[in-house]
C-alpha positions in Angstrom: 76.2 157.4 140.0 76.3 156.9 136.5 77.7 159.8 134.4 77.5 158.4 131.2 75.2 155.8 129.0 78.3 153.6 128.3 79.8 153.4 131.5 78.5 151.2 133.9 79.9 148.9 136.8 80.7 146.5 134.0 82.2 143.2 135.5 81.6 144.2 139.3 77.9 143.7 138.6 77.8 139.8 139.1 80.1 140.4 141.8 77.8 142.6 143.8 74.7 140.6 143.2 76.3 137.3 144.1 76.9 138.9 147.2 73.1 140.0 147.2 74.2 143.9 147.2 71.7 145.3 145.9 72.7 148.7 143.8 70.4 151.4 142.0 72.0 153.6 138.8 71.7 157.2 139.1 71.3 159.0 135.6 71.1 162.6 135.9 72.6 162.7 132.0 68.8 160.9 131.3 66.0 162.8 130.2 63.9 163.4 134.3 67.6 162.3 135.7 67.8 164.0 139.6 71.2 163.4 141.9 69.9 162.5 145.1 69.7 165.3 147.4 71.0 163.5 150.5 72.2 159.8 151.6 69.5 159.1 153.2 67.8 155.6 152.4 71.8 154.7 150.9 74.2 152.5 152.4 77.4 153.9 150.2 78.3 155.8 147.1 79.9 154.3 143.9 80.8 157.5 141.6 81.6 155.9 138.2 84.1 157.3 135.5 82.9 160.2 132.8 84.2 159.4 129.3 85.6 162.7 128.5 84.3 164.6 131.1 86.8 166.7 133.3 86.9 168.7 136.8 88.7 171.3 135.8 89.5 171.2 132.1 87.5 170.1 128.9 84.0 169.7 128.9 83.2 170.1 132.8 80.7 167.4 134.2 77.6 169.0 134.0 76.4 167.3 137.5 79.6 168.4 139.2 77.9 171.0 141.9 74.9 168.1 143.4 77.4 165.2 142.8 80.2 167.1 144.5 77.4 168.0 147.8 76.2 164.0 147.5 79.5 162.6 148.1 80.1 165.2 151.2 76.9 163.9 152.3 78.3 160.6 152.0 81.6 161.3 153.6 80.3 163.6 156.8 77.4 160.6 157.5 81.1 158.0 157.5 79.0 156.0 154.4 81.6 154.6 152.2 82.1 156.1 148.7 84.1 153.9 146.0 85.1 156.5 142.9 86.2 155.0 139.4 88.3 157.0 137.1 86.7 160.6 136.9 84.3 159.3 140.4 87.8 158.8 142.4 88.8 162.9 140.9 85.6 163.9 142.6 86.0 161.5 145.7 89.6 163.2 146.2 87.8 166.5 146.0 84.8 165.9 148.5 87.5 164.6 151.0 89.3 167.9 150.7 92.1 167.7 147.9 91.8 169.0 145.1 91.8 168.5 141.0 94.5 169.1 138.5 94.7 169.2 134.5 95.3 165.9 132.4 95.3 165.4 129.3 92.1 163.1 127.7 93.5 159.5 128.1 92.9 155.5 127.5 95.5 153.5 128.9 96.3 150.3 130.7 98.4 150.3 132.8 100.0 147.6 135.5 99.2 148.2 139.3 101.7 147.7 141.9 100.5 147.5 145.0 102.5 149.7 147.5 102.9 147.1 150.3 101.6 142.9 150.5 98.4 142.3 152.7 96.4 145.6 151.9 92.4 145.5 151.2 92.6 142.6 154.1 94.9 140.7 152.2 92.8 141.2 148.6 94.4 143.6 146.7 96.6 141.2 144.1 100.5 142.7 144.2 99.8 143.8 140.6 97.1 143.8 138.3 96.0 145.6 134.6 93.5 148.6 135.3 91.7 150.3 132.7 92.3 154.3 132.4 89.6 156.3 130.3 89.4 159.6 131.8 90.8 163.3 132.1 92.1 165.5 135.2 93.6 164.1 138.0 93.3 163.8 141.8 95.2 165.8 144.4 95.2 163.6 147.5 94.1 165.0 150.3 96.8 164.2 153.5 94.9 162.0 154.7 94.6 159.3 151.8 97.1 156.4 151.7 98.0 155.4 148.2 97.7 151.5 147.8 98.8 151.0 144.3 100.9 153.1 142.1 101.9 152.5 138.2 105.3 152.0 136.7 105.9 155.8 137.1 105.1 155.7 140.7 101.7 157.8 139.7 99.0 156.7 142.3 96.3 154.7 140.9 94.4 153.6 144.0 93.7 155.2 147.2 92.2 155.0 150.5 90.5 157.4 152.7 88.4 158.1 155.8 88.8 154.2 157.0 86.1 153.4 154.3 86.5 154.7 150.8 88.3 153.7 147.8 89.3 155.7 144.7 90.4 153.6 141.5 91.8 155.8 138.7 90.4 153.3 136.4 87.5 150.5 136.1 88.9 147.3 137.6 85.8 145.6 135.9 85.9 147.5 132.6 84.8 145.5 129.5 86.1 146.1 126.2 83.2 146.8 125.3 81.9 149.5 127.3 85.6 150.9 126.3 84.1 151.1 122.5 80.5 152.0 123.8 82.4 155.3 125.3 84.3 155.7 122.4 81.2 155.7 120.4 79.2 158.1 122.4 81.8 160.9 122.7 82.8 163.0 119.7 86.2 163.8 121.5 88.5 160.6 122.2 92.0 159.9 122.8 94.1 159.8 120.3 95.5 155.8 120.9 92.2 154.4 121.0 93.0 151.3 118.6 96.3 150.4 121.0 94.6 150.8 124.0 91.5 148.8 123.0 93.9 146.2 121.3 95.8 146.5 125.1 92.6 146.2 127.3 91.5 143.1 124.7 94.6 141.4 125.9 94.5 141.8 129.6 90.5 141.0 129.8 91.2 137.4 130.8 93.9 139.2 133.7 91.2 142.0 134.6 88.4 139.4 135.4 91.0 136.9 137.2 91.7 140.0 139.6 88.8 141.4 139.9 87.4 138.1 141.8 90.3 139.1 144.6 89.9 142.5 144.6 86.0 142.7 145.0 86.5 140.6 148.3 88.3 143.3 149.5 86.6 146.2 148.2 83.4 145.1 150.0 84.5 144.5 153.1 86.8 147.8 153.3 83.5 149.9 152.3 81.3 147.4 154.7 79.0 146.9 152.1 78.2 143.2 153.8 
C-alpha cells in the first residue's frame, strides 16, 4: 500500500523478486486509485510510510478509514502485515493499540536489537534505520519490541506470530528521502543533516538489509 508517489519499497524490491515474491502497489493517492476491499486473492500486507501524513495530528492520511478495515482484514484472516514508518502506526492500530502525537521527523537513527537470535537469527544486533514520518505507535500488549534506539524508544515490533512494524524504511534510498522532500510542502526542519546522515549510512543500510530481509520473509511466511 503505497501512500505516496515517492515512497516505495526502495531497496527491498530486488530482494523480494530474487526470492520470486511477486508484489502489486496499491495507489489510492492516484487518479482511479481503490484500497482493496478485502484480502482476498493476497498473501500479506506491506503498509508503506506517508511522508508527512499523520494518524492523529497534521494532515491526516486521507485513506486512513479503508486502509485501517484492509489491515483488520489482514490481521483477523492471520495474513502477515509488515508496516514501514507511518504503515507500522496503522499496523499498531489495527492490532488494537492505539496512535499518539509526534512531531514531523527525518532521522537516522542506530537500532539495537533487544535480545541476539531474533527474526530466526536475522535481525543484525544493530543497524541504521531511516525515520521520515509523524505520530507514533501505542503497542498493543501483545507486541514484543525487537529493536529499540539509543533512548530505548521502540523502533521494531512483532505481533500476532506474523507481523512486523519498522518505524522506518530499512531499504530507504536517499533518494526517495529527497523525492518525499520534494513532493511535500511541509518538511522537517533538519532535512540537509539527515539527508547528509542517511547518505553516510547507505553502504550500512544495504549491508543489513541482505540479513534482515531473510528474516523478514520467513517471519511473515512470505516463501
Amino acid at each position: 500500500m503505497q501512500h505516496t508517489e515517492a515512497e516505495y519499497l526502495g531497496l527491498m524490491e530486488d530482494h523480494l523478486e530474487g526470492r520470486n515474491v511477486r508484489f502489486l502497489y496499491q495507489r489510492p493517492f492516484a487518479s482511479g486509485g481503490t484500497v482493496p476491499a478485502s484480502p482476498e486473492g493476497f498473501d500479506g500486507l506491506i503498509l508503506l510510510g506517508g511522508g508527512p501524513y499523520g494518524m492523529v495530528s497534521g494532515h491526516l492520511l486521507p485513506s486512513m478509514g479503508p486502509e485501517m478495515r484492509l489491515t483488520k482484514g489482514f490481521l483477523d484472516a492471520g495474513l502477515p502485515v509488515v508496516g514501514l514508518g507511518l504503515g507500522a502506526v496503522i499496523l499498531a492500530v489495527a492490532a488494537g493499540g492505539g496512535a499518539e502525537e509526534a512531531p514531523l521527523r527525518f532521522e537516522v537513527p542506530i537500532a539495537h536489537a533487544v535480545r541476539a537470535g531474533l527474526l530466526g537469527g536475522h535481525m543484525p544486533d544493530q543497524f541504521p534505520l531511516a525515520c521520515y514520518l509523524r505520530d507514533r505507535p501505542v503497542l498493543p500488549a501483545d507486541a514484543e519490541v525487537l529493536a529499540r534506539d539509543g533512548q530505548g524508544e521502540p523502533l521494531v515490533f512483532s505481533l500476532r506470530g506474523n507481523c512486523l512494524g519498522f518505524l522506518g524504511h530499512p531499504g530507504m534510498k536517499r533518494g526517495m528521502a529527497e523525492d518525499v522532500i520534494m513532493e511535500f510542502s511541509e518538511t522537517p526542519d533538519n532535512t540537509v543533516e539527515a539527508l547528509q546522515a542517511l547518505g553516510e549510512a547507505q553502504q550500512a543500510v544495504a549491508g543489513a538489509l541482505s540479513t534482515l530481509m531473510v528474516g523478514i520473509v520467513r517471519h511473515a511466511g512470505l516463501m
